[in-house]
KOLZA-189468 format. One record per residue (C-alpha): x, y, z. Coordinates in steps of 0.001 Angstrom, whole numbers. Each point is the difference from the previous one (the first is absolute). Layout:
% KOLZA-189468
       x       y       z
       X       Y       Z
...
***
This chain:
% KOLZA-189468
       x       y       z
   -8873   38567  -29838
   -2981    -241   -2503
    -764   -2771   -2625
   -1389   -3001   -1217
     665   -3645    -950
    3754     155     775
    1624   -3446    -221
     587   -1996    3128
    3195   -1801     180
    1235   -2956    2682
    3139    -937     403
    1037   -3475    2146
    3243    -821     972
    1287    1985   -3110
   -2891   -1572   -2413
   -2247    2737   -1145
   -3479    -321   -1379
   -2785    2152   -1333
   -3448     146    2311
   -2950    -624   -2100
   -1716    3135    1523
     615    3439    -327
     240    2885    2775
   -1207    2813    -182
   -1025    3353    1847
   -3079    1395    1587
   -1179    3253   -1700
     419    3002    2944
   -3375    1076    1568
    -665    2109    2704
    2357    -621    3293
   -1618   -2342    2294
    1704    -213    3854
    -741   -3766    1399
    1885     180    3168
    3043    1221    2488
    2343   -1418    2374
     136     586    3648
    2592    2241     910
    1510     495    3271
   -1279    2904    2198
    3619    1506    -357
    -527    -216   -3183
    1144   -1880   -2693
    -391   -1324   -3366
   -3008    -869   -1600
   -1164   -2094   -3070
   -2753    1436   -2031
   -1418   -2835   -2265
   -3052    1034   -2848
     461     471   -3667
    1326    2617   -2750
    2410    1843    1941
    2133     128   -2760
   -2609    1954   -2161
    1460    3350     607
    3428    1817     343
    -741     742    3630
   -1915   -1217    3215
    -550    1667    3837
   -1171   -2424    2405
   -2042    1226    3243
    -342   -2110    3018
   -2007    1232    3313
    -314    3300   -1675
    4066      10    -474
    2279     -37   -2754
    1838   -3461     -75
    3893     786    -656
    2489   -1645   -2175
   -2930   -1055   -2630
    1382   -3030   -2005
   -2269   -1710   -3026
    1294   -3276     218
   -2234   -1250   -3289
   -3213     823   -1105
   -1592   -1960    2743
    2205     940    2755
    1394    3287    1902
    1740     497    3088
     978    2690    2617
     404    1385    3160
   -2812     616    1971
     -43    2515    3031
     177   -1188    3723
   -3027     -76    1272
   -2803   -2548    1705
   -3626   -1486    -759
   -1795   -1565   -2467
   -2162     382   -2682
    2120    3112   -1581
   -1146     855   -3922
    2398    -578   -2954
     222    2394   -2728
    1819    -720   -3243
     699    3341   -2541
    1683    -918   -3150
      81    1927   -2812
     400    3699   -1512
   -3809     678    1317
     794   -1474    3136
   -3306   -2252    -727
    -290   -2073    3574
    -805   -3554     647
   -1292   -1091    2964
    -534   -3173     398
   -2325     -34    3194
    3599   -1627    1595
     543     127    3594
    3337     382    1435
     551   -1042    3569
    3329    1131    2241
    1393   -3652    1228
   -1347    -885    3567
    1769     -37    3243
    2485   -2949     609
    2061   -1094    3048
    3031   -2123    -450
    1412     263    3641
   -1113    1445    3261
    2893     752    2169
     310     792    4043
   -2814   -1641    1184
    1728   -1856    3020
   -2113    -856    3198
    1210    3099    1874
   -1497    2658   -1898
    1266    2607   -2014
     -22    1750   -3349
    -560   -2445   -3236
     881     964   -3276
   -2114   -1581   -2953
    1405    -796   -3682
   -1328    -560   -3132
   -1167    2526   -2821
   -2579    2003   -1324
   -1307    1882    3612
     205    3350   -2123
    1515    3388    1331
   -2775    1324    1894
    -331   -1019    3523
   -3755    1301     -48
    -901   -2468   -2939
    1724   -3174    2542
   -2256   -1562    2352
    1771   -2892    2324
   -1784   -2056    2501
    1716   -2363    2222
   -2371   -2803    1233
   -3139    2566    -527
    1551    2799    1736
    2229    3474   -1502
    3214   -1414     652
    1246    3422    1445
    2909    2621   -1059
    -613   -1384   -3913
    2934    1745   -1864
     745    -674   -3847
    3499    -864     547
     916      63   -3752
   -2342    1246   -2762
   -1948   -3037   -1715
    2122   -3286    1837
     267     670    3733
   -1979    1296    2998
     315    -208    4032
   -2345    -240    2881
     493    -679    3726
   -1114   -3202    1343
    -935   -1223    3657
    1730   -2811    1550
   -1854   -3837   -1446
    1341   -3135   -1387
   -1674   -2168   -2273
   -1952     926   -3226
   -1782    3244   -1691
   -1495    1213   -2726
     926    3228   -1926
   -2572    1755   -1830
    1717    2581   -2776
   -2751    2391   -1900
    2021    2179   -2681
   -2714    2183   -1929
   -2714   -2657     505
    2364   -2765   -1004
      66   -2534    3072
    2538   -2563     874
    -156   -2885    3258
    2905   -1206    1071
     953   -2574    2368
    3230     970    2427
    1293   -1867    2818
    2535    1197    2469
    3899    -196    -127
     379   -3620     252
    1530    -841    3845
    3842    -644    -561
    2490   -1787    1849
    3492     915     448
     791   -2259    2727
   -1411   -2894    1981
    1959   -1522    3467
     724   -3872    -217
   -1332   -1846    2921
    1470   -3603    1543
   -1893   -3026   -1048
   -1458     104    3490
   -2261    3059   -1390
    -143    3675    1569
    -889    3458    -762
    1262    1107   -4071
      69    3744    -657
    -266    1451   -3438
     615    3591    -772
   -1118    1728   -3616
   -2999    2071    -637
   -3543     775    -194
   -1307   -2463    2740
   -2662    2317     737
   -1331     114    3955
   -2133   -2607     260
    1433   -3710    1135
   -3606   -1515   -1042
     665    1029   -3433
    3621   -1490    -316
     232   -4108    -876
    3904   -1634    -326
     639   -3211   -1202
    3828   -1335    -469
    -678   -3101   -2245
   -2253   -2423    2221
     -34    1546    3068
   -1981    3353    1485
    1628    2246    1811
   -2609    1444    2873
    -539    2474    2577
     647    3317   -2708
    1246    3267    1715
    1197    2668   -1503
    2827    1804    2241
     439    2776   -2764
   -3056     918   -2125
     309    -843   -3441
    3892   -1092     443
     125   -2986    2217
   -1913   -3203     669
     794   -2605    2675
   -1721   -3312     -39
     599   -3557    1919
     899   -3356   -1750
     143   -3448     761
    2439   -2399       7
    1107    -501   -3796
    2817    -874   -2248
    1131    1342   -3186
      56    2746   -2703
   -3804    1423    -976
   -1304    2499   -2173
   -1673    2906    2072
   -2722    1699    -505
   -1358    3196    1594
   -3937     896    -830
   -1371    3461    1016
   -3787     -17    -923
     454   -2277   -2620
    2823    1580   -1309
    2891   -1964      -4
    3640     717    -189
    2682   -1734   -2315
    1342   -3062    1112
    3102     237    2542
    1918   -2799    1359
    -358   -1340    3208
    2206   -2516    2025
     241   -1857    3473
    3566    -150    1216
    2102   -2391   -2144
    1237   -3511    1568
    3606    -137    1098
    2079   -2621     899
    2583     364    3022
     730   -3909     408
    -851   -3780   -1063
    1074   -3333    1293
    1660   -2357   -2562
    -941   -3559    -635
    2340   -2433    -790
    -401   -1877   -3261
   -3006   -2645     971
   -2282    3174     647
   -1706    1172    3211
   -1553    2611    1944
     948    3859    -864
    -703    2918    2082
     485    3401   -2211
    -120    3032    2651
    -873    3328   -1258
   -2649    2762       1
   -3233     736   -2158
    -841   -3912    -738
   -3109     838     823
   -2749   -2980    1261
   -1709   -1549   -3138
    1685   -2822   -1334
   -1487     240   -2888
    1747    3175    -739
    3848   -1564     523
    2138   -1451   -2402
    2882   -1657    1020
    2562    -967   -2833
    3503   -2211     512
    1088     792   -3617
   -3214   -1371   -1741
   -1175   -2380    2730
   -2549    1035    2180
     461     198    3690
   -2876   -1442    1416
   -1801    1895    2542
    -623   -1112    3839
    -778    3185    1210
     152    3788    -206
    -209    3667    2240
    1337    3216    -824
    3689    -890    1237
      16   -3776    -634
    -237   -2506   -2705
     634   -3845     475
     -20   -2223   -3051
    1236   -3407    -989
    2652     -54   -2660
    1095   -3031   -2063
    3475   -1209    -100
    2712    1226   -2807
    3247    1816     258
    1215    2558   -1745
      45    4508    -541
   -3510    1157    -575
   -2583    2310    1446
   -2173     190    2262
   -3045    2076    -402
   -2581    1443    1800
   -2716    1180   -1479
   -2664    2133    1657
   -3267    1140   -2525
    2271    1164   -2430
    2546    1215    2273
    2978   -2263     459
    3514    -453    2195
    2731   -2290   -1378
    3060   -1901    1442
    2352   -2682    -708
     189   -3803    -124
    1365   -2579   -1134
    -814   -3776   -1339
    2035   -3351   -2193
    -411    -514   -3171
   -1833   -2598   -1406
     730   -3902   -1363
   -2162    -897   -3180
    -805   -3596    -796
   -2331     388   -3137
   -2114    2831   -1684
   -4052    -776   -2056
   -1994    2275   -1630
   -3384      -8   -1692
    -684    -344   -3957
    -542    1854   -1704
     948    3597    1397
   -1636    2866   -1194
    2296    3046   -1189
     -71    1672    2851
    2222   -3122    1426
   -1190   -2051    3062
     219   -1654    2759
    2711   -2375     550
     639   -2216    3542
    3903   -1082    1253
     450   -2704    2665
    2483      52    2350
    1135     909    3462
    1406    2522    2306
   -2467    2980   -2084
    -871    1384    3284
   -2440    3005    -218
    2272    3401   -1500
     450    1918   -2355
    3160   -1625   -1829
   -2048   -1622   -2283
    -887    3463   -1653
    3362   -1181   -1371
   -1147   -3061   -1787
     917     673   -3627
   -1186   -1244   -2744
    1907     639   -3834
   -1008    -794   -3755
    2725   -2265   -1443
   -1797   -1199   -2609
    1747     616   -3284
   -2970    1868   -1477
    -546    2186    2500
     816    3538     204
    3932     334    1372
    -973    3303    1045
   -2399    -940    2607
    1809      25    3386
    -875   -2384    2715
   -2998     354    1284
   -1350    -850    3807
   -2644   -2887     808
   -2001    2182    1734
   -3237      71    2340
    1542   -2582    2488
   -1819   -2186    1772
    -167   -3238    2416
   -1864   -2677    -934
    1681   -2501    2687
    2014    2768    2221
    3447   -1384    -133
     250   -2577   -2418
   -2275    1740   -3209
    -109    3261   -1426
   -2216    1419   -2772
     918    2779   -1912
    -531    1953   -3912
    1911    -414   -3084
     368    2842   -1741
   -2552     700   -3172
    1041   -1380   -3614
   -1298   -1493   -3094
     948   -3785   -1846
    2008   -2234    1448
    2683    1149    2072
    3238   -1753    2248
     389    1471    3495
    2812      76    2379
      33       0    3917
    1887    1812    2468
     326    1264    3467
    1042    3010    1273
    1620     335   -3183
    1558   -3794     810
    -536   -3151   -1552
   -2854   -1815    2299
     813   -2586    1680
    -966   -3568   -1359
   -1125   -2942    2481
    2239   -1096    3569
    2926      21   -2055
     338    3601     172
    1563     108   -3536
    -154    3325   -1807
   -1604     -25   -3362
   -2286    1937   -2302
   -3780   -1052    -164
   -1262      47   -3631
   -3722    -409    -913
   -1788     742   -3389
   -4087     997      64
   -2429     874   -2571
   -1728    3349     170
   -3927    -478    -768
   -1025     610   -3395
   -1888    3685   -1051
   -3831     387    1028
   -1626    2587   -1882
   -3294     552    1476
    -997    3229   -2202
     887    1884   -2532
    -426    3728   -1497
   -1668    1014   -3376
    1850    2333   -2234
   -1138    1887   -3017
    -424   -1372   -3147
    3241    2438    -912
    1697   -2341    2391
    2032    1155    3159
     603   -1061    3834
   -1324   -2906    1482
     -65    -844    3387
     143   -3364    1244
   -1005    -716    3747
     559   -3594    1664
    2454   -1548    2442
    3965   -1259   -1065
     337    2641   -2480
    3517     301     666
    2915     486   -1793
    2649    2322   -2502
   -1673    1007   -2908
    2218   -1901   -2149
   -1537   -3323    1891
   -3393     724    -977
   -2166    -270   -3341
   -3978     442    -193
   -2028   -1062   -2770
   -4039     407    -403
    -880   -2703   -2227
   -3438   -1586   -1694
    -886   -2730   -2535
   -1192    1155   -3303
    -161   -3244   -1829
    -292   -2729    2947
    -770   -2918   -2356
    3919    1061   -1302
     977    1652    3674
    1102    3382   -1741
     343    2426    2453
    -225    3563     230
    2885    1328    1754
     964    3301    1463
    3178    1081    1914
    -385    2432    2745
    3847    1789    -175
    2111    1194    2560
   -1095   -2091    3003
     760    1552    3196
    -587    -965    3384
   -1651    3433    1636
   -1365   -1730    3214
    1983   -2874    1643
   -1639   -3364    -246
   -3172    1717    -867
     672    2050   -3211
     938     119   -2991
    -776    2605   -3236
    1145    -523   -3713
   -1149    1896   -3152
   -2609   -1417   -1756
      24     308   -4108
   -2904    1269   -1737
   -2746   -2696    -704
   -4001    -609    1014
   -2036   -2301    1282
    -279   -2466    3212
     485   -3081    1743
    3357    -135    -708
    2476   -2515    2999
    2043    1806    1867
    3930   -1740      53
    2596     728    2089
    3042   -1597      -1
    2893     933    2716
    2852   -1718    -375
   -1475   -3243   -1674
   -2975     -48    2127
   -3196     560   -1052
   -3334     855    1397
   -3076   -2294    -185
   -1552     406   -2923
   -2868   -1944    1610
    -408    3227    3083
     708    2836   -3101
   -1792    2796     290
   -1785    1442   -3129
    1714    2658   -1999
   -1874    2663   -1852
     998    3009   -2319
   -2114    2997    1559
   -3725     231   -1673
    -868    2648   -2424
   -1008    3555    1640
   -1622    2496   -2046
     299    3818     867
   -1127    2326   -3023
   -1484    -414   -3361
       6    2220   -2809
   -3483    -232   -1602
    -887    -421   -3569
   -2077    1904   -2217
   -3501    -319    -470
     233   -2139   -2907
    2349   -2547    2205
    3888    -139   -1093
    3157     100    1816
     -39    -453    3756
    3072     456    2201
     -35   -1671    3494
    2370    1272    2640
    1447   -2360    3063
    2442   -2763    1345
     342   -2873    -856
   -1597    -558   -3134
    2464   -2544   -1546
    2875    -604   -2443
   -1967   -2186   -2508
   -2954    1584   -1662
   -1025   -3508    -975
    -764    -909    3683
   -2166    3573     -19
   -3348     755     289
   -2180    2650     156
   -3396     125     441
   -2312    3217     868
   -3238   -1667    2463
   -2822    1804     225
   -3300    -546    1798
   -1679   -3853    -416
    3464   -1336   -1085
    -379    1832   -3441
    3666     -51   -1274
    2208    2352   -2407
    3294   -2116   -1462
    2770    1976    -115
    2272   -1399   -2653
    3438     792   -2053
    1713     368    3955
    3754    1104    -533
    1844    1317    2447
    1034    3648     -56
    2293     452    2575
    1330   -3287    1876
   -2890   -1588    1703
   -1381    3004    1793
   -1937    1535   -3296
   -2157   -2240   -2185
   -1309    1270   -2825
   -3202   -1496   -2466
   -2944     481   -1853
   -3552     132    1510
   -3321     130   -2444
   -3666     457     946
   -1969   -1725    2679
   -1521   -3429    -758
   -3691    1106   -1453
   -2445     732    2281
    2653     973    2719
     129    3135    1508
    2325    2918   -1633
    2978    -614    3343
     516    3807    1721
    1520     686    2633
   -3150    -397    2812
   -1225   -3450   -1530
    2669   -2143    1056
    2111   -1604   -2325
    3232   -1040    1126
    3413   -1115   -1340
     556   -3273     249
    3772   -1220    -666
     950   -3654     501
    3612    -692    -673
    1231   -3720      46
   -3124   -1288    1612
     261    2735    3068
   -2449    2790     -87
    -257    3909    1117
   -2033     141    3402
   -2388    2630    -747
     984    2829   -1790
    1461    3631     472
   -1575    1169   -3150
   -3455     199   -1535
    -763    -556   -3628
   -1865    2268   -2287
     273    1215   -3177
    1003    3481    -251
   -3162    2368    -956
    -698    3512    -663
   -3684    1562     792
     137    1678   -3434
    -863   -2414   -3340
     187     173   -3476
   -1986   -2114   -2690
    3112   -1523   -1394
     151   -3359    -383
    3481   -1469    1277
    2594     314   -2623
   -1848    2184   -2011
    2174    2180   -2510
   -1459    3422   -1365
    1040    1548   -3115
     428    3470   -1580
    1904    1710   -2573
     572    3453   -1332
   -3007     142   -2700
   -2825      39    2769
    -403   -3769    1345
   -1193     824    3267
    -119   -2430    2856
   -2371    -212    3080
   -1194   -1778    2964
   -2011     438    2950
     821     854    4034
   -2095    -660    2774
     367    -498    3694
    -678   -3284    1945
   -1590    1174    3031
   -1662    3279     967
    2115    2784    1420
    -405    1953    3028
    1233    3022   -1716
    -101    1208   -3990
    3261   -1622   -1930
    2140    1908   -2129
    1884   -2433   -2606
    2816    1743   -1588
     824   -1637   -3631
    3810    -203   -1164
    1884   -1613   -3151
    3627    -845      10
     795    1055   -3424
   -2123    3709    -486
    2021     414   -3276
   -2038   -2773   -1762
   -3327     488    1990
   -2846    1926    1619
   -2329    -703    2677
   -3572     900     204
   -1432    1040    2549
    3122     234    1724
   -1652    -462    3510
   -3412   -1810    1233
   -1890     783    2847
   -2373   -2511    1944
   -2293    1194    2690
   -2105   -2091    2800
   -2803    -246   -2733
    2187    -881   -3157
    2619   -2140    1424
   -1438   -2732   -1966
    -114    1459   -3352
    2152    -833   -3065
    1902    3293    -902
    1998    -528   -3033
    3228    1341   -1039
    1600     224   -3530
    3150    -171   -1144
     750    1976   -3079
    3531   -1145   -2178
    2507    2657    -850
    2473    -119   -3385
    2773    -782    1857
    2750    1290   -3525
    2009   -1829   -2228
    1913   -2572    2503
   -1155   -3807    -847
   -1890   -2133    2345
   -2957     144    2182
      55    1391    3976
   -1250   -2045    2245
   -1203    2257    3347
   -2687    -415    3109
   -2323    2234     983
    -385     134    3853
   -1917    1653    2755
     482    1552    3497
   -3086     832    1996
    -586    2841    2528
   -2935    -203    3210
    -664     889    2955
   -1161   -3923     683
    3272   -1796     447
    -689   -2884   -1615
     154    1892   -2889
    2781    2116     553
    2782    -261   -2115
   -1431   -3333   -1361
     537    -535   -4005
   -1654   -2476   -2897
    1973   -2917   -1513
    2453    1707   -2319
   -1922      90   -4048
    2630   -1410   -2549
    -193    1696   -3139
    1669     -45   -3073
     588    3081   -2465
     413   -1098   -4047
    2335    2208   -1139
    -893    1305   -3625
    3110     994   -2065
   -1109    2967   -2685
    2730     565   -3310
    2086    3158     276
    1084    1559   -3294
    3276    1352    -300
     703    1079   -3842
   -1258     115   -3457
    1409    -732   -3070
    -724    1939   -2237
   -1570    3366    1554
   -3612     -25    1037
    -955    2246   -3110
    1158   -2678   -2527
   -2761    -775   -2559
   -3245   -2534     -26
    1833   -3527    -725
    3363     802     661
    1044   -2817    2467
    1296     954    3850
    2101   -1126    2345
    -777     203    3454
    2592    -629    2890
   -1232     -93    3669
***
C-alpha cells in the first residue's frame, strides 16, 4: 500500500468518530535488514524484520551462505522462512529483492538457538547408559562436546538428531553437572540421580525392631543413606541388596508417619509408614457408678500421651499403659455406645453401653454470636457417653425457616460431671425459639420424671462489620468482612450512607443490591451502584439488627487511577485521559497538569467520554514564565474526583511537538486565488540535525494549487535557516465558492528524530474567481457599428 493523509476512523461500542490526524505512508528507499530470529538447529522458521521489502515483485533471502525456503513477505517490514538445519552463531543475512536482485545486508547476525535440556533420564545410582533431552544439539556428533562433572562422559552417541543424545555413566548418587558445547554454544546443567523410591516398607510392633524397605537406587554406601519415619530415625543402615534394599532399626513408636529416604541429599517422595495398629481382644465392664477398666490388646504402645480412650464422647481416664494393657477409670452411665481406642492416629473400637440422662433446667449466655453458643443443662444421671451426641436442638420459632431440620447441640462437655453439661446451639441470626430433646425424646423435667418439651427463645448478636472493600466509581462487588454476618439473602439489606446537609440531617444514601452471605459469619458481598467519594457509614441490617454505627468502618469509592493520556497540540487543546475510576459527575472533576515548583495547568470543560474511565477537556499554555511541559520535565496528571486524588501518575504530560517549525502564527489563514495571489511562509528546524533533512512539501487540493519549492533541504550548517515556500493559487473553473485545503510536510533523515517527522498542517484558502462564458449572439457578429447585441452566456 502507498499514500498519504488517509482518514483515520474509531469506532466504540458501535459509535464511530473521525481522528484528528491523518496516516500516511513512508516513501520506499533502499531495503534495510534490522534483525532475525533464532531458529532451531533442525531448522525452522525465521523472522526477518528491516524495511521496504515490499519495494519489488520479488525477494531471495540467504542465511549462512544458504537459501532460506518457503520465503513469505509478511509486510513491508517483515518476512519469514525456513531456514536450513544447522548450528553456531553469528551467520550473515542477505536480503535480494527486486528484478536486479540489488542486496541488502544489514550487518544482521543470525544465531542457530543454543543447546537446551529439559530431562535427563537413567541416571540411577547403579550405573548405566543415560539418555539426555532437550533440543538444538545439531546432527553432527563431531560439532557435540559433553562433559560430565569435567570429564568425557564416555560412548557419547546422538541418539536423535537435534533433541537427544546418550553416554555411559559410572555408578554415584548425589549431584552433577553437565556441560553441553554445540558449535561453541555452551549449556550447564544441574542433574541429580533417579530419586531413591520405595515400593514397600515392613511395619514393626510398637516395641521397635528392624523395618526393611525395598525400591531403588540406594546406591552402596550405608554412610550416605539417612531415614526418618515422621519423628523418629531409623539407624544402623545396611544394604542386603545394592541399590534395592535397605534395612534399618527403630525404636519403640506409635502411629502412622510420613517416610522419607535421602541418598546424598537426594530424597525420595514421601511413602507412608506405620507401627502395627492397636487391637482390642477384651475389656472389663463397669457398672453404672464408674470404675476401673482394663482394655487387653496389642500395639498400645507405652506413652500415655499417645492413647485416647473414648466411652462414646467421655474420656476414659488413664492409670496406666504397655503394649498389651490399658487401665483407665470410667464414669458411670448406661447405655449402647463405643468404646475407642485410639493409638497416634491409629484406633480399635468396641461396644458399651450407659442411661440416659434427667434434666432439671438449661442457661445460656447473651447474646450469642451467629455461629450459636454455648448453652449449660442441669441435671442428673449424665454419666460420661456418648448419648448426648443425641441432644437435639430444633427452630420452632414461627419465623424461622421450616426447612431447617433439627439440628444437634454439639461439642459436649462436663462442666460438673454428672449433674451439668455444656454443649453448642446451632448457628442463626435474630431472635429465634428452640426446642429440646433427647435421643430424639422429650427430656426429662425435674424428680417428677414427667415428659415434656423444653422451649427457650435467644437473640443472635447483632452484625460487626470490621472492614469493607472499595469498588469502582462504575460501581460493582463489595465485600464486607466482620463477625455475625449471617443469614438468607432476603434477611439482609446494606446501606453506605453520609450527611450532606447536617444542620437539616439529609443524607446521602446508597444501596449495595443483592446481599449475599459468601463466608459464614464473616462475609458478606453486595453490588455497589455507581457514585464517588468517601467516608460514607457502613449499615447492615440482618433481620432487624443493626451494626454499631459507633464501631463502622469507613467506606470509600476506589480513588482515581490514571493510565494513558492522549497529548495535545502544541498550541494546547483537547486532552484525553485514560483510567479507572475517574467518576460519574464531571462537576466533582478535576484536572490539573503539575509541573516542576508546583507550576499548574487547569484542565477545564471535563465531560466524560466513555463512562468514567475516559475524561476528556481542554488544556491551554503554561502559566508565564513556566517551562513548555515535555515529556522529560515532569509534569504530571493530576485528577481529584470528589475530594480523593490519583496517587502518582501512569502518564506524563507534554504537549505534542514536532522538530520541524514554521513561522505561522497559530490560527493563521493563507490566501490565494486563480489571478496570481501567491502565499508564503517560512520553515526551519528547532534543533541541529545529526544528518542533512529532506522536507517533502504536499497540498491536499493540487487542482487549485502549486507548491514551490516542492522540497527543502537542511544540512548540519543550515538547520537554522528560514527557507521559504510559496504557494501559488490555481483557477479552480466555473463552480461557486472558495476551497479551503492544507499544505503539509513529511520529512526524510538518516537522524531519527527527524525521520518521518512533519510541520503543523498550513490552512489555506483558495478565492475562487468566476470568469463570464458567452454562449450566442443576436444578431451575427458582422452586424453593423450601433446596431444593438444580445449576448447569452
Amino acid at each position: 500500500q502507498i499514500g498519504v493523509l488517509y482518514d483515520v476512523t474509531v469506532s466504540v461500542a458501535g459509535v464511530s468518530g473521525r481522528a484528528n490526524g491523518a496516516f500516511s505512508y513512508i516513501k520506499p528507499t533502499d531495503i534495510v535488514v534490522l534483525g532475525a530470529t533464532p531458529a532451531p538447529t533442525s531448522g525452522g522458521l525465521t523472522y526477518v524484520s528491516g524495511f521496504n521489502f515490499q519495494s519489488a515483485p520479488t525477494a531471495a533471502v540467504f542465511i549462512a551462505g544458504k537459501p532460506c525456503a518457503q520465503l513469505s513477505v509478511q509486510n513491508d517490514t517483515a518476512l519469514s522462512c525456513n531456514v536450513n538445519p544447522g548450528t553456531g552463531m553469528y551467520w550473515n543475512v542477505l536480503v535480494f529483492v527486486g528484478a536486479n536482485n540489488n542486496s541488502a545486508d544489514g550487518n544482521v547476525a543470525f544465531s542457530y538457538q543454543p543447546p537446551m535440556i529439559s530431562n535427563v533420564k537413567g541416571y540411577n545410582t547403579a550405573g548405566g547408559q543415560i539418555t539426555i533431552l532437550g533440543n538444538n544439539f545439531g546432527a553432527n556428533l563431531a560439532d557435540i562436546e559433553l562433559l560430565l562433572d569435567g570429564k568425557p562422559c564416555a560412548g557419547l552417541a546422538l541418539h536423535q538428531a537435534h533433541t537427544a543424545l546418550m553416554c555411559n555413566v559410572s555408578a554415584s548418587t548425589g549431584y552433577h553437572t553437565i556441560r553441553v558445547n554445540v558449535d561453541d554454544q555452551v549449556l550447564i546443567h544441574t542433574a541429580t540421580n533417579e530419586a531413591p523410591t520405595i515400593t514397600s516398607v515392613t511395619s514393626p510392633y510398637t516395641t521397635g525392631g528392624m523395618v526393611a524397605l525395598q525400591g531403588d537406587n540406594y546406591g552402596t554406601d550405608p554412610s550416605l543413606v539417612r531415614i526418618n519415619m515422621g519423628p523418629y530415625a531409623c539407624t544402623n543402615v545396611t544394604i542386603p541388596v545394592p541399590h534395592r534394599t535397605l534395612h534399618c532399626l527403630i525404636g519403640a513408636g506409635t502411629g502412622v508417619h510420613r517416610l522419607m529416604v535421602s541418598v546424598s541429599n537426594v530424597n525420595s517422595s514421601g511413602a507412608a509408614f506405620s507401627f502395627m495398629p492397636p487391637s482390642i481382644s477384651s475389656f472389663t465392664r463397669v457398672t453404672t457408678s464408674g470404675g476401673l477398666m482394663n482394655i487387653n490388646g496389642n500395639n498400645f504402645g507405652d506413652r500415655p500421651q499417645d492413647v485416647t480412650v473414648l466411652v462414646g464422647v467421655s474420656p476414659c481416664v488413664l492409670v496406666s499403659v504397655n503394649s498389651t494393657l490399658i487401665m483407665c477409670r470410667a464414669s458411670e452411665g448406661s447405655g449402647n455406645h463405643t468404646l475407642y481406642v485410639g493409638i497416634n492416629g491409629q484406633n480399635a473400637t468396641a461396644s458399651y453401653k450407659f442411661v440416659y440422662p434427667e434434666i432439671h433446667d438449661i442457661s445460656w449466655p447473651s447474646p450469642l454470636t451467629t455461629r450459636g453458643g454455648r448453652i449449660t443443662i442441669h441435671g442428673k444421671s449424665f454419666g460420661r457417653n456418648d448419648t448426648l451426641d443425641a441432644v437435639m436442638v430444633r427452630i420452632v420459632s414461627q419465623d424461622a425457616d421450616p426447612a431447617w431440620p433439627p439440628a444437634p447441640c454439639s461439642d459436649v462437655t462436663y462442666p460438673t460431671p454428672h449433674t451439668a453439661l455444656a454443649c453448642t446451639l446451632p448457628a442463626g441470626y435474630g431472635r429465634r425459639r428452640f426446642e429440646l430433646s433427647v435421643n430424639g425424646f422429650p427430656a426429662s423435667i425435674g424428680s417428677s420424671g414427667t415428659a415434656r418439651n423444653i422451649t427457650f427463645e435467644v437473640a443472635y448478636g447483632a452484625p460487626m462489620v470490621a472492614d469493607v472493600t472499595r469498588p469502582g466509581t462504575e460501581g460493582g462487588p463489595v465485600i464486607i468482612n466482620g463477625d455475625n454476618l449471617y443469614a438468607p439473602s432476603s434477611a439482609i439489606s446494606v446501606s453506605m450512607v453520609r450527611p450532606v446537609d447536617r444542620r437539616r440531617n439529609t443524607l446521602d444514601t446508597l444501596i449495595c443490591s443483592s446481599p449475599n452471605m459468601t463466608v459464614s459469619h464473616t462475609q458478606i458481598t453486595c453490588q455497589a451502584p455507581a457514585g464517588q467519594g468517601k467516608d460514607y457509614e457502613v449499615h447492615v441490617v440482618i433481620a432487624g439488627q443493626a451494626n454499631p454505627s459507633s464501631s463502622s468502618p469507613s467506606f470509600s469509592f476506589a480513588g482515581p487511577q490514571v493510565s494513558n493520556i492522549q497529548l495535545p497540540s502544541s498550541r494546547g487543546g483537547t486532552v484525553k485521559i485514560y483510567g479507572q475510576n475517574l467518576g460519574v459527575d464531571p462537576s466533582l472533576v478535576t484536572v490539573n497538569m503539575v509541573g516542576p515548583n508546583n507550576a499548574v495547568i487547569p484542565c477545564i470543560d471535563v465531560t466524560f467520554v466513555s463512562s468514567s474511565r475516559v475524561v476528556q477537556c481542554t488544556v491551554g499554555l503554561p502559566p508565564e514564565g513556566s517551562t513548555m511541559p515535555s515529556s522529560d520535565q515532569g509534569w504530571a496528571v493530576q485528577v481529584e474526583v470528589a475530594e480523593q486524588i490519583n496517587e502518582g501518575s501512569n502518564s506524563l504530560f507534554a504537549y505534542a511537538t514536532s522538530p520541524i517549525t514554521t513561522s505561522l502564527l497559530r490560527g493563521t489563514v493563507l490566501h490565494t486565488n486563480g489571478l496570481g495571489l501567491t502565499a508564503n511562509f517560512s520553515v526551519s528546524l528547532m534543533f541541529q540535525p545529526s544528518a542533512s533533512v529532506r522536507v517533502q512539501l504536499y497540498t491536499t487540493q493540487p487542482a487549485v494549487s502549486d507548491v514551490s519549492p516542492s522540497s527543502l533541504t537542511f544540512t548540519r550548517e543550515t538547520w537554522n535557516q528560514q527557507q521559504t515556500v510559496f504557494v501559488r493559487g490555481k483557477v479552480s473553473g466555473n463552480s461557486p465558492g472558495n476551497t479551503t485545503y492544507y499544505l503539509y510536510a513529511i520529512s526524510q533523515s538518516t537522524d531519527v528524530a527527524f525521520s518521518n517527522q512533519d510541520i503543523p498542517h498550513v490552512s489555506l484558502i483558495n478565492d475562487n474567481l468566476v470568469f463570464p462564458t458567452i454562449r450566442s449572439f443576436s444578431p451575427s457578429i458582422t452586424a453593423s457599428n450601433g446596431t444593438t447585441v444580445t449576448l447569452t452566456g
